[in-house]
BAVEX-656649 format. One record per residue: residue in three letters; x, y, z of N, C-alpha, C, CB in turn. Coordinates in steps of 0.2 Angstrom, whole numbers, plus 5000, padded with zeros to 4 digits. Glycine has a CB too. Example, Ala and Ser with C-alpha at 12.3 -4.5 7.8 and 13.67 -1.06 7.14 Angstrom:
2
ala506649725039506249785039506649845039505749785045
ser506449895035506849955036506450005039507049975029
END
This chain:
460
unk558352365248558152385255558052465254558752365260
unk557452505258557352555257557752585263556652565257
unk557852635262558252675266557952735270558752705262
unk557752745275557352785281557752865278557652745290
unk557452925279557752965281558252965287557453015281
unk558752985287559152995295558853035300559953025294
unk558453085299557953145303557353105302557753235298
unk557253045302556553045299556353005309556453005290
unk556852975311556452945318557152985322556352845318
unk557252945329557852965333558052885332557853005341
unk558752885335558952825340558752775340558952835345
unk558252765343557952725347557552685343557652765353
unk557052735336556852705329557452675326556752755323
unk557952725325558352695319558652635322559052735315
unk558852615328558852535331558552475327558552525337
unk557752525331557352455327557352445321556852455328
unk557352505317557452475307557752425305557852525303
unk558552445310559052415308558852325310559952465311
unk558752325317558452265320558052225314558052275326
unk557552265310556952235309557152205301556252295311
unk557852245301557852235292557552295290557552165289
unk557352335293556952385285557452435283556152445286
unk558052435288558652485286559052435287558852555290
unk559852455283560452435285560852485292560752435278
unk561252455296561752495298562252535293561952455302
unk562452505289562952535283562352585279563252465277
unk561852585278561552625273561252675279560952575267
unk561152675287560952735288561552775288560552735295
unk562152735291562952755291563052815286563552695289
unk562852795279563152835274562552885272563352785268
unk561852915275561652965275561853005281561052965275
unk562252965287562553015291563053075287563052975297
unk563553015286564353025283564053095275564852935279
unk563453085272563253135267563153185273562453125261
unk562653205274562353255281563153275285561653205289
unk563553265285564353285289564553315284564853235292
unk564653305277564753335272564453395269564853295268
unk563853395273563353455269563653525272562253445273
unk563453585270563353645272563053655280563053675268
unk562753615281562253635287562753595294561353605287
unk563253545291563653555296564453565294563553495299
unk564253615292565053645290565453675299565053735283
unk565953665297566453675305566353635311566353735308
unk565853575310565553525316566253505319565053445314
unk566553445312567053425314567853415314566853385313
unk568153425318568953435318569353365315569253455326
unk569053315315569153255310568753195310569753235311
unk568853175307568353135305568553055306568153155297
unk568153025305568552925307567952885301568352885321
unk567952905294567352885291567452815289567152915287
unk568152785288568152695287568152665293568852655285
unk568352695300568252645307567452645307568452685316
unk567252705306566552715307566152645302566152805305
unk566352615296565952585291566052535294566152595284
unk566552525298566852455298566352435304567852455300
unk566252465310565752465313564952455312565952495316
unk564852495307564052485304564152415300563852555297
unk564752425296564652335292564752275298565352315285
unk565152285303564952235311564452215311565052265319
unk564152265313563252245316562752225310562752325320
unk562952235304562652205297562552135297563152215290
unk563452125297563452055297563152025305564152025295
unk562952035307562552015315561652005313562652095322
unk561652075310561052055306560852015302560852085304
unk561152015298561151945292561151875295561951935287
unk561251875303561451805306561051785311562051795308
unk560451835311560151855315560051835323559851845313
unk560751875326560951885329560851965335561451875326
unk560851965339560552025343560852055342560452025351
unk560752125341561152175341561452245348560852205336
unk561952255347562052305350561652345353562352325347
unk561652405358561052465360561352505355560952505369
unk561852515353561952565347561952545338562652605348
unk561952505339561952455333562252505324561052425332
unk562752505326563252525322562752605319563352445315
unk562752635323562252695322563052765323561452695331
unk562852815319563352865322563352925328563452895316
unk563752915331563752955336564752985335563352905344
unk564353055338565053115336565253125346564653225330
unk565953145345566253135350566853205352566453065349
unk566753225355567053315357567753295357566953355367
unk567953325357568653335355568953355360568853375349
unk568953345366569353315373569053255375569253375380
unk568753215372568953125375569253095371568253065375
unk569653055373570053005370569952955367570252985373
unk570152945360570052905357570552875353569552925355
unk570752805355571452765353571752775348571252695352
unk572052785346572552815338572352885337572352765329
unk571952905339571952995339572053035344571353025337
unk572253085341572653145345571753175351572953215336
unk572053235355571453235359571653325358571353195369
unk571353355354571653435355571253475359571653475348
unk570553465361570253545365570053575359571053605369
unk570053575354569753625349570353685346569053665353
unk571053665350571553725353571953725346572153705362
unk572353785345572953765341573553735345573153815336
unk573453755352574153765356574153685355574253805365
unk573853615353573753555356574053515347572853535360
unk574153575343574253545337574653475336574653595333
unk575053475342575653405341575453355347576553435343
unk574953385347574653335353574653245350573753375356
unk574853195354575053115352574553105351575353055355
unk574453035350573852995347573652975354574052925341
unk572852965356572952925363573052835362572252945367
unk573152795367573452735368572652715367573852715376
unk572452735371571852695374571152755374572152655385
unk570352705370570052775373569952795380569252785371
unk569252825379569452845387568952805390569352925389
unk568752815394567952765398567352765394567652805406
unk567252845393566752865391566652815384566952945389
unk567052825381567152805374567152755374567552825371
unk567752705377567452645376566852615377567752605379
unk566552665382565752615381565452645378565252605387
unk565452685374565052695368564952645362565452745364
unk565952615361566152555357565952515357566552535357
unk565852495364565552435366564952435366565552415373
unk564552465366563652485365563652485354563552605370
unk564352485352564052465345563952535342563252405345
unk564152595345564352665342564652665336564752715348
unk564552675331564952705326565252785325564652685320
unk565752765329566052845331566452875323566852845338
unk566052925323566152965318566453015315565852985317
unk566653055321567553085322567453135329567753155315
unk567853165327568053205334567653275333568853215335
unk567153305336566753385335567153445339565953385338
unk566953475335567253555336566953585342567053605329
unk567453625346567053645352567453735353567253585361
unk567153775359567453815360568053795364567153855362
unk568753815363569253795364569253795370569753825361
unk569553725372569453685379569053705383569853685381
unk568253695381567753725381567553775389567353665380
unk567853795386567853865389567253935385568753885388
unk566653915384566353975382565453935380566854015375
unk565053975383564353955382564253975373563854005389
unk564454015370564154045364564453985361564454125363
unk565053965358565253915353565753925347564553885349
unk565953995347566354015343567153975343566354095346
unk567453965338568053935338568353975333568053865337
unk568954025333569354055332569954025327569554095337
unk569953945331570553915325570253875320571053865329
unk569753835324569553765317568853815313569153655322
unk568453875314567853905313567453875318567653905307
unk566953945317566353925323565953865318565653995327
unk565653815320564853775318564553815316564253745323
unk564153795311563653805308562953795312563653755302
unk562453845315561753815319561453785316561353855321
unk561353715316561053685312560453695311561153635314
unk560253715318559353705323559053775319559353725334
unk559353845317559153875312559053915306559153885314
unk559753865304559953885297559253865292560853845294
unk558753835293558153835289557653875291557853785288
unk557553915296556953945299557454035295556853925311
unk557954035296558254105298559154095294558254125309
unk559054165288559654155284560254195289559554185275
unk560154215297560654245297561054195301560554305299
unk561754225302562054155303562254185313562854135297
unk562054125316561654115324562354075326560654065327
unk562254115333562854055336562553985339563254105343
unk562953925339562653875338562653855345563053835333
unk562953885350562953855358563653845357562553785361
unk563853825367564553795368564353765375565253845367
unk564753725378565353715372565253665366565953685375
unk564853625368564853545364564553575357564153485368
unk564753655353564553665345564453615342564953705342
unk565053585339565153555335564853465337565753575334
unk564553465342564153385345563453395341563953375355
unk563353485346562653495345562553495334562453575351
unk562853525330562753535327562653475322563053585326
unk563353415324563053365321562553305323563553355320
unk562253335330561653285329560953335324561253245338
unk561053405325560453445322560553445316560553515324
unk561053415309561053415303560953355302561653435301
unk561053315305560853215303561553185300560153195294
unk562053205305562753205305562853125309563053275310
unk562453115316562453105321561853105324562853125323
unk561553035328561153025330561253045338561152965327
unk561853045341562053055347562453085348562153025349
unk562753165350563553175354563653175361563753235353
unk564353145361564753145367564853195367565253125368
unk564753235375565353315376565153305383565053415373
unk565453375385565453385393564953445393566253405396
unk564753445401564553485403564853535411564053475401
unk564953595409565353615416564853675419566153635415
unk564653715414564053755417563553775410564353845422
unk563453725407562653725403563153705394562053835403
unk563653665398564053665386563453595382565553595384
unk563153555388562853525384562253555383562853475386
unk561653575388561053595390561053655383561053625399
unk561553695384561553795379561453755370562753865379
unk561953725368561953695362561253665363562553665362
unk561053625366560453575364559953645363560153495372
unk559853685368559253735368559453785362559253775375
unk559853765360559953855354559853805347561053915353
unk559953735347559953695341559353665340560353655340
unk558853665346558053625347558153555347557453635341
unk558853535353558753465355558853445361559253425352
unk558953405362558953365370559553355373558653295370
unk559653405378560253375382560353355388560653425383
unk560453295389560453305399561253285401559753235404
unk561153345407561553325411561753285417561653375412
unk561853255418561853165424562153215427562353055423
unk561953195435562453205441563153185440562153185447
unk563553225441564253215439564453145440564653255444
unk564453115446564753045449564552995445564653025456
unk564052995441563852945437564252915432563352965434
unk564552965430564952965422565552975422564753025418
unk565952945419566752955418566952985415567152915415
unk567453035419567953095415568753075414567953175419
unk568753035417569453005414569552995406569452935417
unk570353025406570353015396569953085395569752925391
unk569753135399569453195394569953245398568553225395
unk570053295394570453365394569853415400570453415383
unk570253415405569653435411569753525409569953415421
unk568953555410569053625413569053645420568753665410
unk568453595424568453605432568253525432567753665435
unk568853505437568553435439567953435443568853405443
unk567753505447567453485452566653475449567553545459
unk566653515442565953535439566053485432565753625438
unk566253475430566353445422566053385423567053425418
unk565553365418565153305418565053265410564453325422
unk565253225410565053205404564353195402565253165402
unk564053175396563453165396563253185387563153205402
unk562753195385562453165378562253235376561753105378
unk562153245371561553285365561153235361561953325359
unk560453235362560253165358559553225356559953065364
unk559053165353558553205348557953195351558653185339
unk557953135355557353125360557653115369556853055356
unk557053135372557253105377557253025380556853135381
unk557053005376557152915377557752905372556352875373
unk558052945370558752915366559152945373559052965357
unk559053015377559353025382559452965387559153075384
unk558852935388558852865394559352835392558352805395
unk559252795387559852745382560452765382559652745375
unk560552845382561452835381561752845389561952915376
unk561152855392561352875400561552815402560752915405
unk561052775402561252685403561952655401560652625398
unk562052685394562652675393563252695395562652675391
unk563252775397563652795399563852785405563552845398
unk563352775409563552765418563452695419562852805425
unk563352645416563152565416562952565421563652515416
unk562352575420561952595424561052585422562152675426
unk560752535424559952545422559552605424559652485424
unk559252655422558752695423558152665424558852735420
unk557752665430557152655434556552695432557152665441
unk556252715429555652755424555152755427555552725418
unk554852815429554252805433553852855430554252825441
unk553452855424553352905419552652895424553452895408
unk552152975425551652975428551252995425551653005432
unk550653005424550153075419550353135424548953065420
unk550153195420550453265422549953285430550353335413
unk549553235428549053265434549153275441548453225435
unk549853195442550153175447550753195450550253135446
unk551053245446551753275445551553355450552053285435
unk552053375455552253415455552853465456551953415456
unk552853515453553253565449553453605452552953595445
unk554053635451554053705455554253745447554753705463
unk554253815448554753875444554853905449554353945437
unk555853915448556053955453556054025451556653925456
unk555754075453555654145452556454195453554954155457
unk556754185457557454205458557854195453557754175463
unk558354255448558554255444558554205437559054255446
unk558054145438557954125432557554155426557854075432
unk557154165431556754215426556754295423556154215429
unk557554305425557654375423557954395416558054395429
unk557654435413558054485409557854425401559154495413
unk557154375401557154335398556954385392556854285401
unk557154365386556954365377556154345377557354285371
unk555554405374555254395374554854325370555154445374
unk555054305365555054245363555254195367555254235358
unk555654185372555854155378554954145382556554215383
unk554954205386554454205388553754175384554454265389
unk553654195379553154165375553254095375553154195368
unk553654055374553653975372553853935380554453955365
unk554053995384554253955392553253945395555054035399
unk552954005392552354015398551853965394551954105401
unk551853955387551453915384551653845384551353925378
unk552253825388552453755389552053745395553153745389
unk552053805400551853785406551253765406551953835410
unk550753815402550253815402549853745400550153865400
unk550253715394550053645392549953605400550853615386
unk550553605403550853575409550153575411551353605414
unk549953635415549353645421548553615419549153745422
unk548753615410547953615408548153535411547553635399
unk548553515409548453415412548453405415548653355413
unk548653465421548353425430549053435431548053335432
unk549553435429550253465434550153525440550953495428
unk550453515445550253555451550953575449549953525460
unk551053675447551753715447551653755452551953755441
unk552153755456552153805462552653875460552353775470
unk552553925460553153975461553653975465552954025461
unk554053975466554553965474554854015471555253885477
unk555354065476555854105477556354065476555854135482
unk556654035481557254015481557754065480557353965476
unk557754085485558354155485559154135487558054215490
unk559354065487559954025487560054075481559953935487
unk559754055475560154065470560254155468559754025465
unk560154195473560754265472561354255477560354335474
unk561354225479562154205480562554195476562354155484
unk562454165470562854135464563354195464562354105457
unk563254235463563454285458564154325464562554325455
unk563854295469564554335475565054275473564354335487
unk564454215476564954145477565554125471564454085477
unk565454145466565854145459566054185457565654135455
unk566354255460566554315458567054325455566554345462
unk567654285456568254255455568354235447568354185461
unk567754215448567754185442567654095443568354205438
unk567554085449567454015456567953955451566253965457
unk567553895453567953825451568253835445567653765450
unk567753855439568253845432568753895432567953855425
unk568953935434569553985433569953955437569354075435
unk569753935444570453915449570653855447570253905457
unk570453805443570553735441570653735435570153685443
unk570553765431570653765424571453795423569953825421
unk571553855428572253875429572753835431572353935432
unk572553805435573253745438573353685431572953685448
unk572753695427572653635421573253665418571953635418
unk573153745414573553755407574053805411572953785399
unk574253825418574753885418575253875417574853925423
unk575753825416576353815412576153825403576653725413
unk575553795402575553795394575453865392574953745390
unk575253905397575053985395575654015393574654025401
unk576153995398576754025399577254015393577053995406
unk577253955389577453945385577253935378577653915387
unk576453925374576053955372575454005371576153925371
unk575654035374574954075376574554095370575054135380
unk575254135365574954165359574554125355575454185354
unk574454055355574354005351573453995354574853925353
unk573154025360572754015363572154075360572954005370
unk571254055361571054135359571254155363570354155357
unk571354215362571254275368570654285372571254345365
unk570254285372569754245374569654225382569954185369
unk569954195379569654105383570654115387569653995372
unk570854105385571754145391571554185396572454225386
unk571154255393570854295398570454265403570454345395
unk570054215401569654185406570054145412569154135401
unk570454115406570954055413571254095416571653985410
unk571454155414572154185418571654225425572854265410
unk571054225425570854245431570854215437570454255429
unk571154125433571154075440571954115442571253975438
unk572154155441572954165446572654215452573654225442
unk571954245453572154275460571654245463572154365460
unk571254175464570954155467571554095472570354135462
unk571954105477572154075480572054015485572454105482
unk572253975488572253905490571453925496573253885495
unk571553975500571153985504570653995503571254015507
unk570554045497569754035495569654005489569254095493
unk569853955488569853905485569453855491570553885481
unk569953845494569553815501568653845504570053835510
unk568753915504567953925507567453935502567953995513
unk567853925494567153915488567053845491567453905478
unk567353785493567253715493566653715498567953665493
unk566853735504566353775509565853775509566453815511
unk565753835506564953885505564453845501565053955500
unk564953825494564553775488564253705493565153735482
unk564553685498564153625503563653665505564653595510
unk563753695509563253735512562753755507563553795516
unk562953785504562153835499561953745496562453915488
unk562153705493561953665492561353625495562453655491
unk561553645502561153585508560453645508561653575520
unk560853695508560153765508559653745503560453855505
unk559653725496559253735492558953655490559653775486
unk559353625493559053545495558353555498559653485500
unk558453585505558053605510557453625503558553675515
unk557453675505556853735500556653685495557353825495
unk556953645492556453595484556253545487556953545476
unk556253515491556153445492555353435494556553415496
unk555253355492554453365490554253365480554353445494
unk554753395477554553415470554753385465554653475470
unk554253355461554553295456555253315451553853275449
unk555053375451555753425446555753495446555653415438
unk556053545445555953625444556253625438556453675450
unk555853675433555753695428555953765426555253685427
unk556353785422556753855420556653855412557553865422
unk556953905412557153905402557953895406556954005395
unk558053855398558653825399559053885398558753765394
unk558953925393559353995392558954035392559854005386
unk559154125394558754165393558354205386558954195396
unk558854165380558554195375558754125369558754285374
unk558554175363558754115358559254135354558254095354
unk559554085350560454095348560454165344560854025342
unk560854175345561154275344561254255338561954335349
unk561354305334561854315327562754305331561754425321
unk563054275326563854265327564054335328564354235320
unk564054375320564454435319564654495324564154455315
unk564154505329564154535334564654515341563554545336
unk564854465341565154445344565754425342564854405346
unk565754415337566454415334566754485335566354395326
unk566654525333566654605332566754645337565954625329
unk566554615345566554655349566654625357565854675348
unk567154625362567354585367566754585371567954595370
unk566454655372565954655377565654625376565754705379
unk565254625368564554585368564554495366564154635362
unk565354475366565554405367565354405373566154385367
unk565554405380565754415388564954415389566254495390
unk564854465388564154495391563354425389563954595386
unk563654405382563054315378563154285384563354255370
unk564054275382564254225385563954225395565154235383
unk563954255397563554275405563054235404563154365408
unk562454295399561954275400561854195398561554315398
unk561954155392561954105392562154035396562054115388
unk562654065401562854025405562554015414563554045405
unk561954075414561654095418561254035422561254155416
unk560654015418560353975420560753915422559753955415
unk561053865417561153805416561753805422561253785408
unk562253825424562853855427562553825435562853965425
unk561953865437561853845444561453775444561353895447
unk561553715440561353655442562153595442560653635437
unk562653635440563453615439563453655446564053645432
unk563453705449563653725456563053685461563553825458
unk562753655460562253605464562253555464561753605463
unk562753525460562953475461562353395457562953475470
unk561853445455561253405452561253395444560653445454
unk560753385444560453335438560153385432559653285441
unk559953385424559553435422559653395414559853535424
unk558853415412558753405405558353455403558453335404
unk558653485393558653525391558153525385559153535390
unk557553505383556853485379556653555376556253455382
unk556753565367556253595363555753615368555953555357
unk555353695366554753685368554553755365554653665374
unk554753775359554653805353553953775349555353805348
unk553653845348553453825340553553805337553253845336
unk553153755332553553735325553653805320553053675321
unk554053825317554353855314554653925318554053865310
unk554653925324555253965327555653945329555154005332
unk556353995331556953985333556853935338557254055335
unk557353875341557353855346557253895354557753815344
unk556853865358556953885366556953825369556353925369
unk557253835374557553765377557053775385558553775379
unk556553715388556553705393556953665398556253705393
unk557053685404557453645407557153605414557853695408
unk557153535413556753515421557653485423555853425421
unk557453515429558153505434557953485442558453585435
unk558453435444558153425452558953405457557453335452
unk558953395460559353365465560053305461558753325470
unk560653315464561153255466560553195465561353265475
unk560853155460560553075460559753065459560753035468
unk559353125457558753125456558653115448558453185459
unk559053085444559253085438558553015433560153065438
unk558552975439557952935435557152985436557852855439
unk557253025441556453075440556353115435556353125445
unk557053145436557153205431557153175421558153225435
unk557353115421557353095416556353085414557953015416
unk556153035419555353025419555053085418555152985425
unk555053115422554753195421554753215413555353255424
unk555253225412555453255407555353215400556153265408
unk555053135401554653105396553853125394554653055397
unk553653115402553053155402553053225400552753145408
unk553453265400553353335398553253335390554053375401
unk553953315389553953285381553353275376554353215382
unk553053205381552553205377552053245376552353165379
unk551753275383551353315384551353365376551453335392
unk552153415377552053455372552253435363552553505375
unk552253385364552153355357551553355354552253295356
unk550953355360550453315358549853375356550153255363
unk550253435359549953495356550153545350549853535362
unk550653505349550953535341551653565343550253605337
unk551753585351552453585353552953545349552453565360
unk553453575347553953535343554353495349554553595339
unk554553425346555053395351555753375344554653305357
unk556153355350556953325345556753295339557553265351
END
């Protein structure tokens, strides 16, 4: 039997191989499990599960041999963050403070329906500790490796966060899919700094039960995949839920760019790869409107505090602070320990305002198939500086959390698509829309997809 490269299709290919017989599930299995041993994904994973995983690729083998339907994941590998739950293993956060942390019982929602869908879970990925950080840095298990530019660029880039170690092992051919969360862009930042696809589902879709929370109110689970049609597919799975697809020609679509702080302070390569996407867009007939949308300079009062994740994050770990703290980065402590002076009351009128601005900016989009940003304002920094320097940690970490940040305070939807040159750094675009607009936003975003493939635009 010939063996496919593992990069050589996404998902949704390597299904059908395995369906059709031209690949094995066990033989794509074991170019993952090489590619997880390689250099390019050094520090992805915090452990590994590589006999459950075989045992599940040889499942769907023999299904094939008997020819018998297969799974939607069919014994394919997909990597899983290391705050979901997964039955005989431990759940750590990426943390050392969680070193003795038990084995869980049961996985978690998430996960089981991964299992069920015929996932060959691969292990548990590396994140910023209890993902608390847009950059991706991890002080205990090491930062990831950036998969997305360690061949374009020998310097060594930060890989995104939180989901580092998801994103890096689908960007090495580790993993065809990762599980993570997102709370203000850990899935979207990583997909855009590695040149893959992240979407974020409106929260209520998805199960966070069985994950290590940082903000209930914002955390969402959801995928790193390599196309946007692998993103349909794990979404279906993840929310059991069928997605409705209403892919249009670009002539029929219209667009907004909101001009209000997303477009600020962008990387001139940013700029370069954000206006030649657009421009692909217009030459097909997409109608883009500029809006203001000046809801979104409030963000920056409304979260001063440090908003949801600091105040809910702190009621999460302030006993463990109190009694491990040393064990935590310094870091990421500073960050939670800012939930102590946000009290009950404005905790109440954040919950307030966030209704209200929310209804505000419903108001102002509607009408529009999707709104369109760069996913982040620039492309992945070098590590060393950051390492080296608190400000200029703090100051990435802002900007990278900037964009993606205000569609978790909105309660909405957002997918993260290549739209780089082929041989530059990755840039991420972002189509984003409304609460429960997740089947537009996904359709959009195929048509987008295509559109910029077909002009030599790089996709997943």
């Amino acid at each position: 039997m010939i063996l496919a490269r593992a990069d050589s299709v996404d998902l949704v290919g390597a299904h059908e191989s395995v369906a059709s017989g031209r690949n094995s599930a066990s033989g794509l299995l074991a170019h993952a499990l090489q590619a997880a041993d390689s250099p390019a994904c050094a520090n992805a994973f915090i452990r590994r599960f590589d006999s459950s995983a075989r045992a599940s690729a040889a499942a769907v083998d023999e299904l094939q041999r008997h020819g018998a339907p297969l799974p939607p994941l069919a014994g394919l590998a997909v990597s899983i963050k290391d705050l979901f739950d997964i039955a005989g293993q431990p759940s750590t956060g990426g943390s050392a403070s969680m070193h003795d942390a038990p084995a869980a019982r049961d996985d978690s929602p998430a996960v089981a329906r991964l299992r069920a869908a015929g996932a060959a879970l691969i292990g548990h990925t590396n994140l910023s500790e209890f993902a608390f950080s847009g950059v991706g840095i991890n002080p205990h298990h090491g930062t990831p490796v950036n998969a997305g530019t360690l061949a374009l660029d020998p310097q060594v880039r930060a890989p995104g966060g939180s989901t580092s170690g998801g994103a890096t092992s689908v960007a090495a051919g580790a993993a065809w899919a990762a599980l993570g969360s997102d709370t203000g862009g850990s899935i979207r930042i990583p997909a855009a700094l590695q040149g893959l696809v992240g979407f974020k589902n409106t929260q209520r879709l998805t199960p966070l039960a069985g994950c290590i929370p940082l903000s209930g109110t914002l955390d969402t689970s959801c995928v790193i995949t390599r196309t946007v049609r692998d993103a349909v597919l794990l979404h279906e799975i993840l929310a059991a839920r069928r997605v409705t697809l209403r892919v249009r020609p670009l002539r029929l679509l219209r667009l907004a760019v909101p001009t209000a702080v997303m477009l600020n302070d962008l990387e001139p390569a940013v700029v370069t790869a954000f206006d030649a996407a657009l421009q692909v867009l217009r030459d097909g007939g997409a109608v883009i409107d500029e809006i203001e949308l000046p809801a979104l300079r409030q963000l920056a009062t409304l979260n001063a505090q440090g908003g949801f994740a600091a105040a809910e994050s702190w009621a999460w770990h302030r006993q463990r602070l109190d009694r491990l703290g040393e064990q935590y980065d310094p870091r990421v402590a500073a960050r939670i320990r800012r939930g102590q002076a946000i009290g009950a009351a404005d905790y109440i009128d954040l919950l307030q305002a966030r209704a209200a601005w929310i209804a505000d900016v419903d108001d102002t989009i509607a009408g529009y198939d999707a709104l369109l940003s760069p996913t982040v304002p620039m492309q992945a920094p070098p590590v060393a500086p950051l390492l080296a320097s608190d400000d200029a940690f703090f100051a990435t970490n802002a900007r990278l959390l900037r964009n993606p940040s205000v569609v978790n305070f909105f309660d909405g939807c957002a997918l993260s698509l290549p739209c780089h040159a082929a041989g530059q750094l990755p840039v991420g675009l972002m189509v984003w829309g409304t609460a429960l607009s997740d089947d537009a936003v996904l359709s959009t975003s195929l048509t987008i997809e295509s559109a910029l493939a077909s002009t030599g635009i790089t996709k997943a």
